[in-house]
C-alpha positions in Angstrom: 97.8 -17.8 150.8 100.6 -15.2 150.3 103.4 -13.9 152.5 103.3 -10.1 153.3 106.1 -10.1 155.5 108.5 -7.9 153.2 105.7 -6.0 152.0 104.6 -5.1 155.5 107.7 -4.1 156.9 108.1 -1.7 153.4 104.5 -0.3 154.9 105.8 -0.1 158.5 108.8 2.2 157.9 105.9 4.8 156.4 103.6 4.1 159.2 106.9 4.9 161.6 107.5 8.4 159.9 103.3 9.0 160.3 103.7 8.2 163.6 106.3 10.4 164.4 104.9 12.9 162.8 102.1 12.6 165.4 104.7 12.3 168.3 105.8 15.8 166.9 102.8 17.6 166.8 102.1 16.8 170.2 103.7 19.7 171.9 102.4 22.1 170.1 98.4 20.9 169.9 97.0 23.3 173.1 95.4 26.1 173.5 95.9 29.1 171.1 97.3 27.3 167.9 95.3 26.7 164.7 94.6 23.9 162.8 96.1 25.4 159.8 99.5 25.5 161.5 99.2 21.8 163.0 99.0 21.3 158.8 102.0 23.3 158.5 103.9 21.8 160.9 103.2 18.3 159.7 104.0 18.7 156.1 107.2 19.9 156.8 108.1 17.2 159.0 107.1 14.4 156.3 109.1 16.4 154.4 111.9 16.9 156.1 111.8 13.2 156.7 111.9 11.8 153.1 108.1 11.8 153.0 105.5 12.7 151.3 101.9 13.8 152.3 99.0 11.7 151.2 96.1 13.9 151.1 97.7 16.7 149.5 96.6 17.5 146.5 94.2 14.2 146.4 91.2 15.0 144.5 91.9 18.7 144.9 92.6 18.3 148.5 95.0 21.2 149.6 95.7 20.2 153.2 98.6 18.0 154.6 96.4 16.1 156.9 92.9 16.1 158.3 91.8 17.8 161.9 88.3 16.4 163.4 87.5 18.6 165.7 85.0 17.6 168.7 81.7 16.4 167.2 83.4 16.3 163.6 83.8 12.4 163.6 86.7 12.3 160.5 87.9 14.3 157.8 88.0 17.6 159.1 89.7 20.0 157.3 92.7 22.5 158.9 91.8 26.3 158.6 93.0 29.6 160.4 89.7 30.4 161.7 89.5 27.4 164.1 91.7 28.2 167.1 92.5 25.2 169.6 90.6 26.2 172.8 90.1 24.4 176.5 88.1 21.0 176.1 88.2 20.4 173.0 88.6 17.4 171.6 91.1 16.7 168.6 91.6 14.0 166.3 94.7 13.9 163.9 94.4 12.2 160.4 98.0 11.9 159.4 99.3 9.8 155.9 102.6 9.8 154.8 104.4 7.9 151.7 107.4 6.6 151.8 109.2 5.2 148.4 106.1 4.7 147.4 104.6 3.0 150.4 101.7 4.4 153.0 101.6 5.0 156.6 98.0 5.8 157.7 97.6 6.8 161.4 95.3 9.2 163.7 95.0 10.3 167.2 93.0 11.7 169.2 94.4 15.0 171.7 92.4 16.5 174.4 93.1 20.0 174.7 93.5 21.8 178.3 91.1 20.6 180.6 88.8 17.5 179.2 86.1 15.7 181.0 86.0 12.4 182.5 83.7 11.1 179.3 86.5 12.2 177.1 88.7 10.6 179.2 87.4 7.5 179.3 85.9 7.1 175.7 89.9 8.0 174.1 91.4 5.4 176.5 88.6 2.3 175.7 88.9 2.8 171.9 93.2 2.8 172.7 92.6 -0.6 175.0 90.4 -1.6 172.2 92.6 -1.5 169.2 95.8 -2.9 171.1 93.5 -6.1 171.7 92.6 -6.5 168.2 96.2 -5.9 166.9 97.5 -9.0 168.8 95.1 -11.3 166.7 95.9 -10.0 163.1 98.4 -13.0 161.3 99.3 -11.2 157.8 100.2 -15.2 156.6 96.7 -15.8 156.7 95.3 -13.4 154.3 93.2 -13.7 150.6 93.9 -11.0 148.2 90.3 -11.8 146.9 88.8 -12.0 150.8 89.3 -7.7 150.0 86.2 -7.7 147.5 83.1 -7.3 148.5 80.8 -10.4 148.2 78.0 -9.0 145.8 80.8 -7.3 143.6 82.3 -10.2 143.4 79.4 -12.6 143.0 79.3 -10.0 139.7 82.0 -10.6 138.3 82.1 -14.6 138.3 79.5 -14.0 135.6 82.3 -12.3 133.3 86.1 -13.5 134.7 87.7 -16.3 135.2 89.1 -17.1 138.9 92.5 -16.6 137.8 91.3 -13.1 136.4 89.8 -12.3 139.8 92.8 -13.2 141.3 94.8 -11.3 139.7 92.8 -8.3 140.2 92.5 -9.1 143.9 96.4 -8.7 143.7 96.4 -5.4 142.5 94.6 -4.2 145.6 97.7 -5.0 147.5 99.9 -3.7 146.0 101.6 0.0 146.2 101.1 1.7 142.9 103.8 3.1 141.2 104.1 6.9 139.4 103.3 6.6 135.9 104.2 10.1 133.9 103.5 11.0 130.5 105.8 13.3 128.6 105.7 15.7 126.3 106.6 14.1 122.6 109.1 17.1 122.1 110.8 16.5 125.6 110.8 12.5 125.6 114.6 13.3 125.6 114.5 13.9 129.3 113.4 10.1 130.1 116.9 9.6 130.7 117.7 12.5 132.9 114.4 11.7 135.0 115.5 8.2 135.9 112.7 5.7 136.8 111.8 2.7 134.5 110.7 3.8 130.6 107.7 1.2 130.1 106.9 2.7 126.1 108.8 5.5 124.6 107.1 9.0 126.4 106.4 6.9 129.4 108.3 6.7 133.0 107.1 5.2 135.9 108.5 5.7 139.6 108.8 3.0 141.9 109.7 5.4 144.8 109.1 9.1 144.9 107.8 11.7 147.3 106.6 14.7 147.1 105.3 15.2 143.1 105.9 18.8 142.1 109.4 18.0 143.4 109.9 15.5 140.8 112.2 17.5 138.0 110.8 19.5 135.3 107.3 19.4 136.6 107.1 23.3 137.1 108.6 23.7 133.1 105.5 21.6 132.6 107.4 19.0 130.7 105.3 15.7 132.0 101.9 15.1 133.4 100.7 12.0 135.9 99.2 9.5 134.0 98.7 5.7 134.7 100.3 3.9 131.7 96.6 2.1 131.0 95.3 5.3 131.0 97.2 6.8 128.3 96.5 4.0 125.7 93.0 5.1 124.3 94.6 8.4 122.5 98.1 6.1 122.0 95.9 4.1 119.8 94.9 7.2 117.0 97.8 9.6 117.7 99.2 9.2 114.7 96.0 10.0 113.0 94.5 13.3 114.6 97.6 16.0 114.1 95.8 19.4 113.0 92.0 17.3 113.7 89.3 19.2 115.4 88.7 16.8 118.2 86.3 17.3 120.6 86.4 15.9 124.6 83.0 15.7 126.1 84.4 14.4 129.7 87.5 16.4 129.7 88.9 16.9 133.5 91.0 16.8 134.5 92.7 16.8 131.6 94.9 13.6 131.2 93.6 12.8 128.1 92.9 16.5 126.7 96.5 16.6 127.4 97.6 13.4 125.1 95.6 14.7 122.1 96.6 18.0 122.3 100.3 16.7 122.7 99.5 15.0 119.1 98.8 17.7 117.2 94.5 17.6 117.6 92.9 21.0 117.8 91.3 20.4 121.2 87.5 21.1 122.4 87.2 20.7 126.2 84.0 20.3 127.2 83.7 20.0 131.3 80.1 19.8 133.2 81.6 20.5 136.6 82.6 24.4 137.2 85.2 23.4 139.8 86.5 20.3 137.8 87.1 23.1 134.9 89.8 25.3 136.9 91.5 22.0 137.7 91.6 21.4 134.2 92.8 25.1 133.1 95.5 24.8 135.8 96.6 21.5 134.0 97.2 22.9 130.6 98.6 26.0 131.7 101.3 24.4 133.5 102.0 22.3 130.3 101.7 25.4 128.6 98.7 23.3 126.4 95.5 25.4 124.9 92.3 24.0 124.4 88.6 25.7 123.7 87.4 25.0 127.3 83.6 25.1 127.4 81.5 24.9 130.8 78.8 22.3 129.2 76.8 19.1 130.2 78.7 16.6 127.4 75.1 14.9 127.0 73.2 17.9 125.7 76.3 20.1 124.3 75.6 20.9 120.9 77.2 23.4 118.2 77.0 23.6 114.2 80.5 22.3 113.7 81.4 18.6 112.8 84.2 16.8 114.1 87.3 14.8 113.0 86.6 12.4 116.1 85.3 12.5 119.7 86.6 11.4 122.6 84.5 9.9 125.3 85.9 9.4 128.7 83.2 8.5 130.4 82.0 8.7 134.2 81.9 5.5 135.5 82.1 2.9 138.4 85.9 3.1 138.8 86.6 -0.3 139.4 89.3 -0.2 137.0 91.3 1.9 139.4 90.2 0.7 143.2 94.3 0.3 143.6 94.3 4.0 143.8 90.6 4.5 145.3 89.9 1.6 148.0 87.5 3.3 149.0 85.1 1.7 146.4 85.5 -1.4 147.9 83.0 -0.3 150.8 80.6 0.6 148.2 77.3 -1.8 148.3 76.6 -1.1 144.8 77.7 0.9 141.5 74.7 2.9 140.5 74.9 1.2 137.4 71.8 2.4 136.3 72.8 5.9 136.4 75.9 5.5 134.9 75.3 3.2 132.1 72.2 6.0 131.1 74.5 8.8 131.7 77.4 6.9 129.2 74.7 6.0 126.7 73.8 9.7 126.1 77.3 11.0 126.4 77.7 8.5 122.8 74.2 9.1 121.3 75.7 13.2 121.7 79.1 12.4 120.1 78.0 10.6 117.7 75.7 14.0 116.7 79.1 16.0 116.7 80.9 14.0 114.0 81.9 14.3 110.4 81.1 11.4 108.1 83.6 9.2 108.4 84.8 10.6 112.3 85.9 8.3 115.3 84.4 8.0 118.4 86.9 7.2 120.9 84.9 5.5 123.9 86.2 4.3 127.5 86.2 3.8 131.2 88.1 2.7 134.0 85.8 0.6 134.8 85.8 -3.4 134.7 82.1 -3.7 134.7 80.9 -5.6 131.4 77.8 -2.8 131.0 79.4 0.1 131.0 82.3 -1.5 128.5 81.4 -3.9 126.1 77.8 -3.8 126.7 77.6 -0.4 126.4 78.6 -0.5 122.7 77.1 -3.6 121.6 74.0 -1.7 122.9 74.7 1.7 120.7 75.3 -0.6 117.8 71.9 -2.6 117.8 70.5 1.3 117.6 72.3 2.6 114.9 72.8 2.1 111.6 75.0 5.3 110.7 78.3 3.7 113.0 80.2 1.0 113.5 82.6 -0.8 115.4 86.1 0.3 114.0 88.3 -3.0 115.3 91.9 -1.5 117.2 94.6 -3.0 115.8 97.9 -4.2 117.0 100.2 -2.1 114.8 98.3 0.9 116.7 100.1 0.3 120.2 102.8 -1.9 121.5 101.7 -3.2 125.5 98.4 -4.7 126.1 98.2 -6.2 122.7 96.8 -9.6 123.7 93.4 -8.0 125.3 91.8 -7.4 122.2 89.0 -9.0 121.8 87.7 -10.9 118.4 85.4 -7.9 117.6 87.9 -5.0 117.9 88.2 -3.7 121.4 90.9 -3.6 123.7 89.8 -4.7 127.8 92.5 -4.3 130.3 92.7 -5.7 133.4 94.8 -4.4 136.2 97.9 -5.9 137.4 98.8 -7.1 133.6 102.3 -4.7 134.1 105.3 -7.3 136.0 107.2 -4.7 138.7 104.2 -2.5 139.3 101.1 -3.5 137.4 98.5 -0.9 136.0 94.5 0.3 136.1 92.3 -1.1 134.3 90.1 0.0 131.2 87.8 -0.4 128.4 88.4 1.0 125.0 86.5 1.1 121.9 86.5 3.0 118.5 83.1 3.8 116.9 83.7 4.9 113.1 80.5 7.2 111.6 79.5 5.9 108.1 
């Protein structure tokens, strides 16, 4: 058992500033005012305030905070059209960071005139979760107690309990802001401030609001977990003027790091609105890629290719830090996935020159759509094989590759921050 004391108190200063923000809003939530202005009026406040808003900008989320408005249980989303009328019935989603740490609060407002239900049903779930608030001890608390049994129960078949643990301790922790940079501008590191982890790496410890952070708008550095940028680190001194070819490329993280070494990058994107995410990425690094609207499984063309890289949907455990949300899942879809990953390699492999790479990996910490995944391709094939990373290739993370030649990280291995967690494997084509 851990003490969260420090830690909660860190959290508690955010969730004073979310609260606020709430308190604040409160005179101007009646009749005649949109939801889009409640968002307004909230980011500026968080703002104001040293803050930063959570949902903006998550997963191409463009709002401040979320308004759920009468029979809209959560998650609504502000807009100009819905004007606050008599009766109704809203609920306010509000999440603000501070250095780093999250406040996450709602509450509910009856507009005007409300009826006795409403009434009543706001003030039960209020007695409700003052009761329950009494009985929480935050001495008494399991990092590992956060995982789901059956996801768990998985992975006692392929960690160790000291490896569980400390995966379980990355789930409560805040995750720092990992940037990449630009090779030509990794002369700013200095000027940025944060913590250099690797040359062309920085990571924030506290931050707000990101396109605040300096030199984003010159399009000088892009977010990018420090695990996350390892697969191209591995063959970036190999692939300057390559034709390289991304199957999986939004939003563009990766596209990014091999275009940033030189590679002469094919973007291929299944998703039409994941693609404009992606062109807004490279444009403001002022990057170019051939971006093609494609499903990376079937994609085919006459061309041959230096290498491919494969970064593969998958079951995200690698990153639940940053997505807790796939801790309420009650499975992965495994099946799915690991078919979808196996034809995203049986395709690359198609697309490559005689002695090309395949650069394969997820962000996931399930076994079958890693390691298994490859042995799998492997037994297939004759025409490939397993190209073993080496240590000269890469400086952090070293000790995670495994006897055969690939590289498994597992999150939390960073001291003052930790990181996500990832397969990677090279496939070299005979």
């Amino acid at each position: 058992m851990n003490n969260y004391s420090e830690k909660f108190e860190k959290m508690r200063i955010a969730g004073k500033l979310a609260a606020k923000t709430l308190d604040m809003l409160t005179e101007y939530i009646k009749e005649g005012i949109s939801t889009e202005h409640i968002d307004k009026l909230a980011y500026e406040f968080i703002r104001d305030n040293g803050g930063y808003s959570a949902p903006l900008y998550y997963r191409g989320f463009k709002k401040s905070l979320c308004t759920s408005l009468n029979h809209v249980v959560c998650h609504g989303i502000p807009s100009n059209e819905r004007i606050l009328e008599e009766g109704d019935a809203l609920n306010v989603d509000v999440t603000a960071i501070v250095n780093g740490h999250y406040g996450d609060t709602s509450r509910m407002f009856c507009v005007g005139k409300t009826s006795i239900k409403l009434k009543n049903l706001v003030n039960a779930v209020l007695r409700r979760v003052s009761d329950d608030i009494e009985e929480y001890n935050d001495d008494q608390f399991d990092n590992v107690e956060l995982i789901p049994k059956w996801m768990l129960e998985r992975w006692k078949n392929y960690y160790t309990s000291d490896e569980i643990n400390q995966i379980a301790s990355s789930l409560v922790n805040i995750p720092p802001l990992d940037i990449t940079l630009k090779k030509i501008d990794e002369k700013i590191a200095e000027d940025l401030g944060g913590e250099c982890i690797v040359p062309g790496n920085i990571r924030f410890k506290k931050y707000g609001f990101i396109p605040d952070i300096k030199y984003y708008h010159d399009g000088k550095w892009w977010v990018q977990d420090i695990a996350a940028s390892m697969p191209v680190r591995i063959i970036q001194n190999e692939i300057n003027n390559k034709n390289i070819v991304d199957l999986c490329a939004a939003p563009g993280g990766k596209t990014a790091n091999l275009i940033d070494a030189g590679a002469k990058v094919t973007a291929i994107e299944s998703n039409i609105d994941r693609i404009s995410l992606l062109k807004t990425n490279l444009k403001r690094l002022n990057f170019e890629a051939d971006i093609i609207h494609a499903d990376g499984t079937k994609w085919s063309t006459k061309l041959k290719y230096d290498g491919v890289l494969i970064d593969a949907p998958c079951s995200s455990t690698g990153v639940m830090r940053r997505n807790p949300d796939i801790l309420r899942r009650k499975n992965h879809n495994l099946d799915y996935l690991t078919n979808l990953q196996h034809k995203l390699l049986i395709n690359g492999i198609k697309l490559l020159k005689k002695g090309g790479f395949l650069l394969y990996c997820t962000c996931s910490l399930e076994k079958e759509e890693g390691e298994f995944q490859i042995d799998r391709i492997l037994d297939e094939r004759d025409d490939i094989e397993l190209r073993k990373i080496q240590k000269k290739d890469f400086v952090l993370f070293q000790e995670f590759i495994h006897p055969n030649g690939y590289l498994r990280i597992l999150p939390n291995t960073i001291g003052d921050g930790g990181n996500d967690g990832f397969f990677i494997s090279i496939l070299q084509k005979k």
